[in-house]
C-alpha positions as a LaTeX table, in Angstrom:
\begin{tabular}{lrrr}
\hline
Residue & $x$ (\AA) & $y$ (\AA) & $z$ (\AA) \\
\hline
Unk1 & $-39.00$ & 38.58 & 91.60 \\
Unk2 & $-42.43$ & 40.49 & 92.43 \\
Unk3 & $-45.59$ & 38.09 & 92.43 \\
Unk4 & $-47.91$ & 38.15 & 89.61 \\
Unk5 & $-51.03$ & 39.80 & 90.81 \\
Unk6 & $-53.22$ & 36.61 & 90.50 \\
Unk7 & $-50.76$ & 34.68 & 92.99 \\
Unk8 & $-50.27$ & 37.94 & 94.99 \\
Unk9 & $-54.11$ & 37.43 & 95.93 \\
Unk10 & $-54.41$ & 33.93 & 96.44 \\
Unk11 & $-51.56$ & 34.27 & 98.97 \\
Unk12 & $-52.84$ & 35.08 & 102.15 \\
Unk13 & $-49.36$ & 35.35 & 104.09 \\
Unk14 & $-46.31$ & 36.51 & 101.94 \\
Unk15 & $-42.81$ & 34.92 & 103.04 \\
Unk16 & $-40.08$ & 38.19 & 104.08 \\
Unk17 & $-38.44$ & 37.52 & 100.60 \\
Unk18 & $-41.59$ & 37.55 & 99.01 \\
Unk19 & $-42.83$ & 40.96 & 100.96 \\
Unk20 & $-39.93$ & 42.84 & 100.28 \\
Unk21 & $-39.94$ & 41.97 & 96.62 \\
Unk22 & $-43.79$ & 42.64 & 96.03 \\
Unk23 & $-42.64$ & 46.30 & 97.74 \\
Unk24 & $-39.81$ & 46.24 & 95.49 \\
Unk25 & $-42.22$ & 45.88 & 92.22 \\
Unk26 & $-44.54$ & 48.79 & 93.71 \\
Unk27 & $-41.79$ & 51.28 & 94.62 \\
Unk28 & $-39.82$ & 51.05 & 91.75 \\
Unk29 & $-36.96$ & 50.53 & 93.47 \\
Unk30 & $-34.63$ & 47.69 & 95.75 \\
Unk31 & $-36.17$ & 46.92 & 99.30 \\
Unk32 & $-34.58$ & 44.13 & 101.35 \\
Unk33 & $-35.66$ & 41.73 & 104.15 \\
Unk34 & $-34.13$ & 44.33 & 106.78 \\
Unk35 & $-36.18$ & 47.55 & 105.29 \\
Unk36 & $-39.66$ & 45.04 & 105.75 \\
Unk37 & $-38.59$ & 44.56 & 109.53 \\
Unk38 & $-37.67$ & 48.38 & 110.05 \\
Unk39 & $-41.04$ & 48.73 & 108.45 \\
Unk40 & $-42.39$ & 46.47 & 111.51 \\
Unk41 & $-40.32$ & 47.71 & 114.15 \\
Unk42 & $-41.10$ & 51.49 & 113.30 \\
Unk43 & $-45.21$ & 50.54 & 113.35 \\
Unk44 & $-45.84$ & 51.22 & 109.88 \\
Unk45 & $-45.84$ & 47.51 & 109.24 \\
Unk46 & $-48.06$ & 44.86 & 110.61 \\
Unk47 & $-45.29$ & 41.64 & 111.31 \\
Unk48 & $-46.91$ & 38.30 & 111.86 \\
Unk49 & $-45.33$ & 34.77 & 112.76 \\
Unk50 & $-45.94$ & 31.27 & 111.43 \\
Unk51 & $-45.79$ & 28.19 & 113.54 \\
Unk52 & $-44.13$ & 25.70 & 111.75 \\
Unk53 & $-45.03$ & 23.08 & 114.53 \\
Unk54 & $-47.30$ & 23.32 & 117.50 \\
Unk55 & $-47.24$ & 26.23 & 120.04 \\
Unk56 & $-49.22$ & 26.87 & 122.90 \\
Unk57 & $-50.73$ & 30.26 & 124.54 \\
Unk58 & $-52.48$ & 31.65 & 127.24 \\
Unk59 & $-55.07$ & 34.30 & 126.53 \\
Unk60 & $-54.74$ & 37.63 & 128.27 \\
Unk61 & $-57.81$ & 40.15 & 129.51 \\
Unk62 & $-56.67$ & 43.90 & 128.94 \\
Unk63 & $-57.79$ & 46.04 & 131.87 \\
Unk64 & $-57.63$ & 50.06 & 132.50 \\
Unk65 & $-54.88$ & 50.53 & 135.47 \\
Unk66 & $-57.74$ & 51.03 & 137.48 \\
Unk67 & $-59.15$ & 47.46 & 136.81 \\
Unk68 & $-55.46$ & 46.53 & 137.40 \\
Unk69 & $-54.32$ & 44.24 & 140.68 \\
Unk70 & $-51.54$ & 46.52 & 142.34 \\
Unk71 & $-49.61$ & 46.28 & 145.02 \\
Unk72 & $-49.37$ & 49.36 & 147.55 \\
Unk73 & $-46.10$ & 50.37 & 149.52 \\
Unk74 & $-43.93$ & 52.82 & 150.02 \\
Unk75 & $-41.33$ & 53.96 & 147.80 \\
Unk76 & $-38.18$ & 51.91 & 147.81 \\
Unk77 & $-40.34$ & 49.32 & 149.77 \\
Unk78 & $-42.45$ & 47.07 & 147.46 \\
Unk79 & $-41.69$ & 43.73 & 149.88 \\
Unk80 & $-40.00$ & 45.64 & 153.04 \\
Unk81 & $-42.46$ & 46.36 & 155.43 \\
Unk82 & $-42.06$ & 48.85 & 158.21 \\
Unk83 & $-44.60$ & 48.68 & 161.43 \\
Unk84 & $-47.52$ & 51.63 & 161.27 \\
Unk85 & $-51.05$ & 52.35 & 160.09 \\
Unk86 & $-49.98$ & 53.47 & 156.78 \\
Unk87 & $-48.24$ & 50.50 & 155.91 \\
Unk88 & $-50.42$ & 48.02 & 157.63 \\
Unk89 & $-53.19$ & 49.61 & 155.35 \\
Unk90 & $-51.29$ & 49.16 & 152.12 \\
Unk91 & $-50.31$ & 45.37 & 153.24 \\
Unk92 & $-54.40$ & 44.92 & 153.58 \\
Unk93 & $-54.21$ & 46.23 & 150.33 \\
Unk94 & $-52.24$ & 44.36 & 148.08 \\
Unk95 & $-53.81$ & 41.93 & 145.62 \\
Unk96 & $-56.77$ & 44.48 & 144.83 \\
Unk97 & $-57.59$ & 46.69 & 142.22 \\
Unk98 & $-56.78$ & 49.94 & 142.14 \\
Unk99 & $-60.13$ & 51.27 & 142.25 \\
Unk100 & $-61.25$ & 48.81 & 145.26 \\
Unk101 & $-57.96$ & 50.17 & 146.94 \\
Unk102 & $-59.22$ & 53.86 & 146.14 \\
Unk103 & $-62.81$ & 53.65 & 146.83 \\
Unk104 & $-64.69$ & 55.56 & 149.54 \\
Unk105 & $-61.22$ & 55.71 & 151.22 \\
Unk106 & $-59.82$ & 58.98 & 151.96 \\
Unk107 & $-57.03$ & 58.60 & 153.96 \\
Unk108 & $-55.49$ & 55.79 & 151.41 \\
Unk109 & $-56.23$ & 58.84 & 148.26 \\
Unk110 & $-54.23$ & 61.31 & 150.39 \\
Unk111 & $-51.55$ & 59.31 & 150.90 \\
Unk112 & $-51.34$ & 58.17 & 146.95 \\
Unk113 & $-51.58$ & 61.40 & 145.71 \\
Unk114 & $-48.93$ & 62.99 & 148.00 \\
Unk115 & $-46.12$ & 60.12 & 147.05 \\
Unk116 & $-46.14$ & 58.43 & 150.54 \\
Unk117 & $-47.66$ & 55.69 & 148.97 \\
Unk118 & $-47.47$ & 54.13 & 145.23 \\
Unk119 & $-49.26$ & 51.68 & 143.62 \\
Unk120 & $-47.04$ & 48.84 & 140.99 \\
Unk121 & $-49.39$ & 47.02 & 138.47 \\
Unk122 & $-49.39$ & 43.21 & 139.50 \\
Unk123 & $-49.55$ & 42.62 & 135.51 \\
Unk124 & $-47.38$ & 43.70 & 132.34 \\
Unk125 & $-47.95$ & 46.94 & 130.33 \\
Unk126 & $-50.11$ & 46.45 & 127.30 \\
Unk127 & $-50.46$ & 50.44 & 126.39 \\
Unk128 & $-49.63$ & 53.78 & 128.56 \\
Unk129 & $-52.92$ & 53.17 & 130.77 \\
Unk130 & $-53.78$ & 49.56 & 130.39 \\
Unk131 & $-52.33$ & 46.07 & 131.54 \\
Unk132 & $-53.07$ & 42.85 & 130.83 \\
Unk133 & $-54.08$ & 39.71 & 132.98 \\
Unk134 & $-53.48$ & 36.19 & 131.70 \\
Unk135 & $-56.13$ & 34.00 & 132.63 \\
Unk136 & $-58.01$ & 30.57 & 131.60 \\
Unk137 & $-55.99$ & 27.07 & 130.20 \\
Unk138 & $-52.84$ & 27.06 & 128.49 \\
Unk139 & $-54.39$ & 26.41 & 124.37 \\
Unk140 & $-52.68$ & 25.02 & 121.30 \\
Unk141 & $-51.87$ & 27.84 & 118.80 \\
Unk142 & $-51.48$ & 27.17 & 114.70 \\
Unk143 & $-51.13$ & 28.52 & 111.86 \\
Unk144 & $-50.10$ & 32.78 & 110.61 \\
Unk145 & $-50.71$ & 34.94 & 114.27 \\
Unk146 & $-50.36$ & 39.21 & 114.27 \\
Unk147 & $-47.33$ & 39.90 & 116.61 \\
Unk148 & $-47.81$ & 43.44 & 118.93 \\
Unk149 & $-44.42$ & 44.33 & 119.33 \\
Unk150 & $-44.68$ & 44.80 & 122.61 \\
Unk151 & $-42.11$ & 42.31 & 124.78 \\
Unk152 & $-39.88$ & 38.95 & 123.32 \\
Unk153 & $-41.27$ & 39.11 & 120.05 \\
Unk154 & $-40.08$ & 42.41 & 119.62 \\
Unk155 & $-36.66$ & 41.31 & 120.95 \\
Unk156 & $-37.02$ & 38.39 & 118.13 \\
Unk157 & $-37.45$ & 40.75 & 115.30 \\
Unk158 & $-34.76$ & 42.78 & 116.71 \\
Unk159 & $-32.72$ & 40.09 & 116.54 \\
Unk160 & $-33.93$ & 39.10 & 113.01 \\
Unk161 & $-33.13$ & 42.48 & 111.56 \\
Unk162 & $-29.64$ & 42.73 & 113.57 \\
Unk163 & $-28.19$ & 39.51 & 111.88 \\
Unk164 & $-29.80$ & 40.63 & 108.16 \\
Unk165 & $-27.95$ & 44.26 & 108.56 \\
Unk166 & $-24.39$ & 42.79 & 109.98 \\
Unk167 & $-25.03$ & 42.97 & 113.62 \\
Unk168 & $-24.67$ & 40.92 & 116.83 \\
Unk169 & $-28.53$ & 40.40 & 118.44 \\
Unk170 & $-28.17$ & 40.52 & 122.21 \\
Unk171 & $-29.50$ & 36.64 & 122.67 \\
Unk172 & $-28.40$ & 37.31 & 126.56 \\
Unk173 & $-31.44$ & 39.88 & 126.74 \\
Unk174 & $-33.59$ & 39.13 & 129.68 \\
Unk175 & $-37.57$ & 39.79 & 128.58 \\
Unk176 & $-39.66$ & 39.23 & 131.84 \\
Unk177 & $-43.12$ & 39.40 & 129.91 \\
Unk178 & $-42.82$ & 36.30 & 127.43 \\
Unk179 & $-43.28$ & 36.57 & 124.02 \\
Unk180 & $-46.61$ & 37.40 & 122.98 \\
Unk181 & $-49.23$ & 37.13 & 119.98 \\
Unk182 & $-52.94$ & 38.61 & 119.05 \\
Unk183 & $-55.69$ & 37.91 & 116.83 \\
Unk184 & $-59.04$ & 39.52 & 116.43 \\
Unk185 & $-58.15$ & 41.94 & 119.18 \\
Unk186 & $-57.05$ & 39.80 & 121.73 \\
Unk187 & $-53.48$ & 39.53 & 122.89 \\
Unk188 & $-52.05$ & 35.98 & 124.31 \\
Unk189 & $-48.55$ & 35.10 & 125.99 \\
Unk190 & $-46.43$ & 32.08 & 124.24 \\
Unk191 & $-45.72$ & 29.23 & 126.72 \\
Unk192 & $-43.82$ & 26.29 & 127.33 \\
Unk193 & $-44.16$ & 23.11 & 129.38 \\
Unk194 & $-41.92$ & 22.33 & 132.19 \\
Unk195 & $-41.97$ & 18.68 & 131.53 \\
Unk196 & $-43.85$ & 16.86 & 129.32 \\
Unk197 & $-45.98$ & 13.98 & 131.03 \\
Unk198 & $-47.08$ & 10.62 & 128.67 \\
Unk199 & $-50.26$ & 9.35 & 129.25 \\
Unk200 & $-49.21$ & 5.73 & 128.57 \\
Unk201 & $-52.22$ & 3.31 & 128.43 \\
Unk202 & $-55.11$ & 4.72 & 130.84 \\
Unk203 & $-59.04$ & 4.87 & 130.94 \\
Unk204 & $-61.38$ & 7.65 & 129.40 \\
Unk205 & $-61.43$ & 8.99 & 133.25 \\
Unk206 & $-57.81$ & 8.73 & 133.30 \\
Unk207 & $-57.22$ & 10.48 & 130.27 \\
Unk208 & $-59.58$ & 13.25 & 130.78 \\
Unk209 & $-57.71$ & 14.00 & 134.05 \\
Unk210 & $-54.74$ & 14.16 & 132.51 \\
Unk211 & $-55.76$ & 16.49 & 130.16 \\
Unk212 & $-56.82$ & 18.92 & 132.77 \\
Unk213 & $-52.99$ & 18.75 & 134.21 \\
Unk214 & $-51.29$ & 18.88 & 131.07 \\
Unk215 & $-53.08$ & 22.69 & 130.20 \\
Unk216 & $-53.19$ & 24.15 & 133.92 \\
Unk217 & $-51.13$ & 27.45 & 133.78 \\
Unk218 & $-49.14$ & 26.08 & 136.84 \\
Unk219 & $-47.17$ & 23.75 & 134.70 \\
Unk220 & $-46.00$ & 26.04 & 132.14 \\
Unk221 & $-43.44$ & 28.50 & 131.93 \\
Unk222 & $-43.01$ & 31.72 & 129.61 \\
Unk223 & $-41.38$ & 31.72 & 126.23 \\
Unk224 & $-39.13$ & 35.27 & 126.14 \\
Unk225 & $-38.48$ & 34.82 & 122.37 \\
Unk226 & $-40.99$ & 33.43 & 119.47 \\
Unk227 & $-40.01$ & 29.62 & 118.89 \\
Unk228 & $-37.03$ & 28.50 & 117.00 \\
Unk229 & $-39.47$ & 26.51 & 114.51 \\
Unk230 & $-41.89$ & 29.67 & 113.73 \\
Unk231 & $-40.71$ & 31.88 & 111.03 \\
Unk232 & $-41.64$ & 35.78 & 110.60 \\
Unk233 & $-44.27$ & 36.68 & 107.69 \\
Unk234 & $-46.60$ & 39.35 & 106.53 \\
Unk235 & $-50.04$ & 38.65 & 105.91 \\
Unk236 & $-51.36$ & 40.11 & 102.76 \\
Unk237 & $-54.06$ & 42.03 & 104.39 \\
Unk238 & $-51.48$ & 44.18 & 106.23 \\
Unk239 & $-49.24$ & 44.45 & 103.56 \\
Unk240 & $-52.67$ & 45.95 & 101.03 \\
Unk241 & $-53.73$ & 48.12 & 104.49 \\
Unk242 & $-49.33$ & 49.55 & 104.64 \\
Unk243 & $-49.81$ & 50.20 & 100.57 \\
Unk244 & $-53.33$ & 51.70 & 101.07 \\
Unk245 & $-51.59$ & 53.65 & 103.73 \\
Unk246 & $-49.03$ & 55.66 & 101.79 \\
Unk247 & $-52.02$ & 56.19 & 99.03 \\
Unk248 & $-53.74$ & 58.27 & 101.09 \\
Unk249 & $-50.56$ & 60.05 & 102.30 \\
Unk250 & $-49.50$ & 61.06 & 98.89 \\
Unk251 & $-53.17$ & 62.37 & 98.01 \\
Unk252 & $-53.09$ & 64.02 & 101.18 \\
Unk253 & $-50.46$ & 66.99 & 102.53 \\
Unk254 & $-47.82$ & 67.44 & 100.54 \\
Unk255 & $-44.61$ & 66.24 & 101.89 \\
Unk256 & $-41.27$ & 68.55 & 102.27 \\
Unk257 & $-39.97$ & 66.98 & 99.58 \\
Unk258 & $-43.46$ & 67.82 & 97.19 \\
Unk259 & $-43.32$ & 71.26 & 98.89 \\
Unk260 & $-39.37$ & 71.90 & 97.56 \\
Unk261 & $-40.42$ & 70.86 & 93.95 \\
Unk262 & $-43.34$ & 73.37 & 93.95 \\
Unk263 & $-41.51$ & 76.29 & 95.03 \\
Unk264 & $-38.55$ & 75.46 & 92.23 \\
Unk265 & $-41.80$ & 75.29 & 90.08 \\
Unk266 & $-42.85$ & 78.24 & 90.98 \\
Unk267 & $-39.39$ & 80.14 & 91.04 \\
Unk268 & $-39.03$ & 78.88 & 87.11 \\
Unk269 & $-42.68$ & 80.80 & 86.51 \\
Unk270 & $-41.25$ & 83.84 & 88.19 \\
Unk271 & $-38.46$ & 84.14 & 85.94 \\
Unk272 & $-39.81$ & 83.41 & 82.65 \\
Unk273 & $-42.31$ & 85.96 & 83.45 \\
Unk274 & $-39.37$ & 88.55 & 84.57 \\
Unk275 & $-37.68$ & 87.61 & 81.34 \\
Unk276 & $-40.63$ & 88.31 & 79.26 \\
Unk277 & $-41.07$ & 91.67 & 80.42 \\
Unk278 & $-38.93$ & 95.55 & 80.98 \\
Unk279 & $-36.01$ & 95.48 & 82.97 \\
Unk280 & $-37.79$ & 96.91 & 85.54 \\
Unk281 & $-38.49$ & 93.35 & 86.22 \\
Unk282 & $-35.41$ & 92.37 & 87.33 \\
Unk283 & $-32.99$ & 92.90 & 89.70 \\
Unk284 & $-29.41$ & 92.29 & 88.27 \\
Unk285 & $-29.82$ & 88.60 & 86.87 \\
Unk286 & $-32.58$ & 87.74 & 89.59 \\
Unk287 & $-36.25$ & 88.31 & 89.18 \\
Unk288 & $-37.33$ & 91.52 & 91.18 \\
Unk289 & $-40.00$ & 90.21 & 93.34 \\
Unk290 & $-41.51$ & 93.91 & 94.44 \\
Unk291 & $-42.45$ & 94.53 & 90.91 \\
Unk292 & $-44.11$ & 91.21 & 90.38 \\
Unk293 & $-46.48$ & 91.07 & 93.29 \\
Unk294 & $-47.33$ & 94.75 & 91.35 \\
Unk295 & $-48.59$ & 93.14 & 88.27 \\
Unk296 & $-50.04$ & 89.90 & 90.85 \\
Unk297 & $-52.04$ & 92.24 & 92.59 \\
Unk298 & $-52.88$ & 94.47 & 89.57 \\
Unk299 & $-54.79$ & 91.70 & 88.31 \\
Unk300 & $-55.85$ & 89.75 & 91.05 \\
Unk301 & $-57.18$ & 92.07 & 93.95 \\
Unk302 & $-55.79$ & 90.62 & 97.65 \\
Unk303 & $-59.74$ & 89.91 & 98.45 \\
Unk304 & $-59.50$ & 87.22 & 96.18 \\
Unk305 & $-56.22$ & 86.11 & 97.13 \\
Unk306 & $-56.39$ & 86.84 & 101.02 \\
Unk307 & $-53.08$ & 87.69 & 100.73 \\
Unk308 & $-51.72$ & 91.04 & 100.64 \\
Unk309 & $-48.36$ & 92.78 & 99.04 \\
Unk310 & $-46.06$ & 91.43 & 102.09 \\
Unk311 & $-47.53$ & 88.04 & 102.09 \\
Unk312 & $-47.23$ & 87.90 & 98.28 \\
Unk313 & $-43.65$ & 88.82 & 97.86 \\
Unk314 & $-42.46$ & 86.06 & 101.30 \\
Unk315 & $-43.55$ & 83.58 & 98.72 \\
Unk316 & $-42.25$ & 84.71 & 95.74 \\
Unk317 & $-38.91$ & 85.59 & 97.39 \\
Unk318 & $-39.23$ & 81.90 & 98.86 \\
Unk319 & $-39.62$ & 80.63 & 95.16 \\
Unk320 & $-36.94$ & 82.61 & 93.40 \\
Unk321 & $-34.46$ & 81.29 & 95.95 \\
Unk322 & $-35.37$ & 77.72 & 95.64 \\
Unk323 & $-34.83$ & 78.14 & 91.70 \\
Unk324 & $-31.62$ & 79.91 & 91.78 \\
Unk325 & $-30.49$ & 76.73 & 94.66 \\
Unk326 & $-31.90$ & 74.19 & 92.20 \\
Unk327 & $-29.59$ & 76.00 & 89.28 \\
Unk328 & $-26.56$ & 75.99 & 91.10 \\
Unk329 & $-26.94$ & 72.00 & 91.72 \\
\hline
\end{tabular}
């Protein structure tokens, strides 16, 4: 059942159930759970998760490949090191940015740009030219966050929309990037602890010390799915931007199906007029198209149209044979 429009807008996240039935109510017709996730998985769709229980993150800083730490080597040879200048420069190199590698630095440019040397980003892909950089405390995340689509939470969707169309999801798929999330802009990477550690009974000092340890990076490990205990939603903003979407499709270009109708349209004009007038019209049962674009032309000049007899008579060919294909049906 679709949501009454008063509900609809005092939702701000819509379950998948609830989604795909709102789009149901819209489209006049059935959509399920798996058509909202093909939705997601094809872009069109903004996915989000909810944390049922506590999760933790890392934030990540998204940096042009040439802001990007890289390592330098040969190819084939990322950690095998053979003795000489060239590789004894790239060693010195490794760690830096590409543009500090790059920079005032001829001999390192020449050897890039011929293929003797190649540079790996020290950091996962975010987009074709960018990467991203996880830095700061591990931080508690709550509550409804946008997923990218990018590494495990794609896989988790993937997985979501395998078991709701019949499938088997790969569960043995090995994501080395985590899982990640973004709000506002900002992306973040879904972590886990190695080990919890209890605080027990211990002073303010104590305490604060131990809060320190418990969020340093070093002590947690990548998530390569979205948690067990989160659950996959749409927030109603991105459902209203995906509907707003298609609204200004439709009043846009016509699609190929909009374009098929027209010409039928068309075709039907053409042969009413043919049957309202001399045989001369027609050719056999079909509309004759040279002695149509006469009369067009006869009473609108091509100036006006800016089209002339042999541009004329492509489209009213094209429109006779769409009607006589739309007959036969």
């Amino acid at each position: 059942m679709a949501l009454g429009s008063r509900l609809y807008h005092l939702k701000s996240w819509l379950t998948l159930n609830d989604a795909a039935a709102h789009l149901s109510a819209v489209f006049s017709e059935s959509v399920a759970i798996h058509d909202v996730l093909h939705l997601g998985l094809e872009g069109r769709l903004k996915l989000s998760v909810l944390f049922l229980a506590p999760a933790h993150a890392i934030e990540g800083k998204i940096t042009h490949i040439m802001d990007t730490r890289v390592a330098i080597h040969p190819p084939g040879k990322i950690l095998a090191w053979t003795v000489g200048d060239m590789e004894m420069k790239a060693a010195a190199a490794f760690g830096k940015t590409l543009s500090e590698v790059v920079s005032g630095d001829n001999e390192m440019n020449r050897w890039l740009e011929s293929g003797a040397l190649m540079a790996t980003p020290m950091a996962p892909r975010f987009t074709e030219d960018a990467f991203i950089t996880w830095y700061g405390d591990v931080m508690p995340v709550e509550g409804v966050w946008d997923l990218p689509l990018l590494a495990g939470e794609r896989v988790s969707v993937e997985e979501l929309y395998s078991s709701q169309v019949g499938g088997e999801p790969e569960l043995d798929v090995w994501v080395p990037d985590g899982a990640w999330i973004e709000r506002e802009g900002r992306v973040y990477a879904l972590k886990e602890r190695f080990q919890e550690e209890g605080f027990g009974t211990k002073t303010l000092e104590q305490l604060t010390s131990w809060e320190n340890r418990r969020y340093n990076p070093s002590k947690w490990f990548d998530l390569d799915r979205l948690p067990s205990d989160s659950r996959i939603v749409i927030r109603r903003q991105n459902l209203d931007a995906f509907l707003s979407s298609l609204d200004e499709q439709e009043s846009g270009q016509p699609t190929e199906g909009e374009d098929l109708r027209a010409l039928e349209a068309f075709g039907l004009l053409v042969e009413l007029y043919a049957s309202q007038h001399g045989p001369d019209h027609r050719h056999g049962a079909r509309p004759n198209a040279t002695r149509i674009v006469q009369d067009m032309l006869a009473a609108v000049p091509d100036d006006v149209t800016n089209m002339g007899d042999r541009k004329l008579k492509q489209h009213v060919g094209a429109a006779i044979k769409a009607w006589e294909a739309k007959k036969s049906r």
